[in-house]
N, C-alpha and C positions, 0 to 999 in steps of 0.2 A: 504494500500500500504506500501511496508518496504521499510526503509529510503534505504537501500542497495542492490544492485540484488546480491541475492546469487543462484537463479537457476542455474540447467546446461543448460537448454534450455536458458537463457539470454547468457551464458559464450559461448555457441556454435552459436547463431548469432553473436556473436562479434569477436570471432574467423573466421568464413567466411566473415564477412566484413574485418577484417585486412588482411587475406592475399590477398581478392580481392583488395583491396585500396592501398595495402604497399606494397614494395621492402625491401625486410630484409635481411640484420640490417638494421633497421629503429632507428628516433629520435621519440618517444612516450611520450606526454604532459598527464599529470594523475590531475586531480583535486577531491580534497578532502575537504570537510565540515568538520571542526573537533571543540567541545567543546574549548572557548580559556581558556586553560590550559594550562603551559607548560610541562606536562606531557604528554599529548596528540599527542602535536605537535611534540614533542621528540618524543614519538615512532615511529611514521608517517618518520620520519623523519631518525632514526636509521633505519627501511627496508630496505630505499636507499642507506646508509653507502656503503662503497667503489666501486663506479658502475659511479661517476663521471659523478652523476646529479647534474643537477640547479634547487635549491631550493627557492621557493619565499612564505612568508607568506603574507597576506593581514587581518586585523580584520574588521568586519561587521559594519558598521556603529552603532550599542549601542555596540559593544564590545563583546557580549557575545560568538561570532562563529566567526573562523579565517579560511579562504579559504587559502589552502595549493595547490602552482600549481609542478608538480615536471616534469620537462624533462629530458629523459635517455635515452642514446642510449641500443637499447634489439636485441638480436638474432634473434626473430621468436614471431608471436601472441600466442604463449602457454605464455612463458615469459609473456608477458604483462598478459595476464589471470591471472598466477599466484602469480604475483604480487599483485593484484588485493586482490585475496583471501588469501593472508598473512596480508595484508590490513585489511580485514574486519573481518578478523578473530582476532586480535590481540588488534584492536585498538575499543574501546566502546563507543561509541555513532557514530561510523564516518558516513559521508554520502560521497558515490562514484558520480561524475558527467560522 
């Protein structure tokens, strides 16, 4: 199993559930598993740069992985998809929730 869905078939169920689910522009919570690194979390974190999200880190109980929660108001479920996939593209080790 990969840590991350990168299929299109995962990105197109989740695309039909958000717009059966949401009124858009919607507020959209992203959580992310990422290595605690501050390099990591920084990238993760630079995506969302000027978009006038809330940013919360939390570290794992031994320290080694830091859950990243990020809320942001998005346009439409493509946005959140591809957000998604700048995500897992950019950042190495991360795991999408």
């Amino acid at each position: 199993m990969s840590n991350t869905p990168n299929s299109e078939e995962f990105y197109k169920k989740l695309k039909a559930q958000l717009e059966d689910t949401s009124e858009w522009p919607s507020v959209y919570l992203y959580k992310f598993i990422v290595p605690t690194t501050t390099d990591k979390i920084k990238q993760v974190e630079h995506i969302f740069d000027n978009m006038g999200a809330i940013i919360s880190t939390k570290k794992s109980k031994n320290g080694k992985y830091t859950s990243v929660s990020i809320q942001v108001k998005l346009k439409d479920a493509d946005h959140v998809i591809s957000k998604y996939k700048e995500v897992t593209s950019k950042v190495e080790g991360v795991i999408s929730l």
